[in-house]
N, C-alpha and C positions, 0 to 999 in steps of 0.2 A: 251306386253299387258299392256294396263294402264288402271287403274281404279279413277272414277272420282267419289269425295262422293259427294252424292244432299243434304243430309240431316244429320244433327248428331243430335243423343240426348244423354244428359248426367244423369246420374244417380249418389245420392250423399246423403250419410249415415252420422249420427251424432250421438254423444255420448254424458255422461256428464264427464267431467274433475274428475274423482272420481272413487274410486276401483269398480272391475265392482261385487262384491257381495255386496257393502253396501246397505242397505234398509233406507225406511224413517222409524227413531225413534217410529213414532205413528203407524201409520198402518200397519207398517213391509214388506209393497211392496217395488219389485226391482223397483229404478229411471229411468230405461230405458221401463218402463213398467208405467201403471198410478195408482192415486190412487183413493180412492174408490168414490168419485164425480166427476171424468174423462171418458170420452169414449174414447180419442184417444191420446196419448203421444205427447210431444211438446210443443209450447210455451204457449198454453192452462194448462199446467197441468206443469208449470215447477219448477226449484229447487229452493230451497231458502237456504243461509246457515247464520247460527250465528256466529257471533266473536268465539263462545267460540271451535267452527269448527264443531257442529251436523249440521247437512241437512235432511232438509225434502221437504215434497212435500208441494206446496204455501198454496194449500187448506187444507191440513193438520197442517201445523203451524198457518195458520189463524183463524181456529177452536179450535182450543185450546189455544192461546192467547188471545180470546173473555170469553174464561171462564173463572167467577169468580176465580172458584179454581186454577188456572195458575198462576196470581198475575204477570203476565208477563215475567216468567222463562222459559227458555228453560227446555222441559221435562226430558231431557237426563241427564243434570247434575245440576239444578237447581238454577244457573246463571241467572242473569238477560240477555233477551233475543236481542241483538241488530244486525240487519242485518249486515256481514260482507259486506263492500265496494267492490265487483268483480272488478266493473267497474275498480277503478282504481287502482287495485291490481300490478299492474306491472308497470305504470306509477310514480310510487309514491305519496308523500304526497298531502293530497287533499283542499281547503277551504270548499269545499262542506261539509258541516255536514252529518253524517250518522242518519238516522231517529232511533228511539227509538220505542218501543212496549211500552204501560202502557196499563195494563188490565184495565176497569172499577170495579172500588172495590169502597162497601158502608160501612163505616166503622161507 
């Protein structure tokens, strides 16, 4: 007997590189799940992590880096806030500059 396939579909799950109970810092939601200005998980709603190694959800670090009272600290440990490089995490050293947060502060 042989069977001939006409058609395939494949089906294909993803995660984030990160223990699977960590939540984000601000809102305390699971990352594989979203947060509170998301309806659906993924690259709409995805991670963002700081040098200092907290992770949160993008909208959630973006909102609170906008506020005055943040002064551009990661909430967690109260570091100044700078995007950790993924991209080139494994490639090594980069020229690429990693961008900085500065809150708007009126002093």
């Amino acid at each position: 007997m042989k069977v001939t396939i006409k058609e395939w579909n494949s089906v294909a799950t993803w995660q984030w590189d990160i223990p699977a109970d960590d939540v984000c810092g601000i809102c305390q939601m699971h990352f594989d799940g979203t947060c509170p200005t998301c309806k659906y998980p993924g690259d709409d709603c995805s991670l963002l992590s700081g040098k200092c190694g907290h992770s949160f959800h993008m909208h959630c670090i973006m909102k609170w880096i906008k506020q005055d009272a943040a002064k551009g600290q990661c909430p967690m440990c109260r570091q100044p806030f700078e995007w950790q490089d993924q991209a080139n995490e494994t490639d090594g050293p980069s020229d690429t500059p990693i961008p900085t947060i500065e809150a708007d502060t009126e002093e």
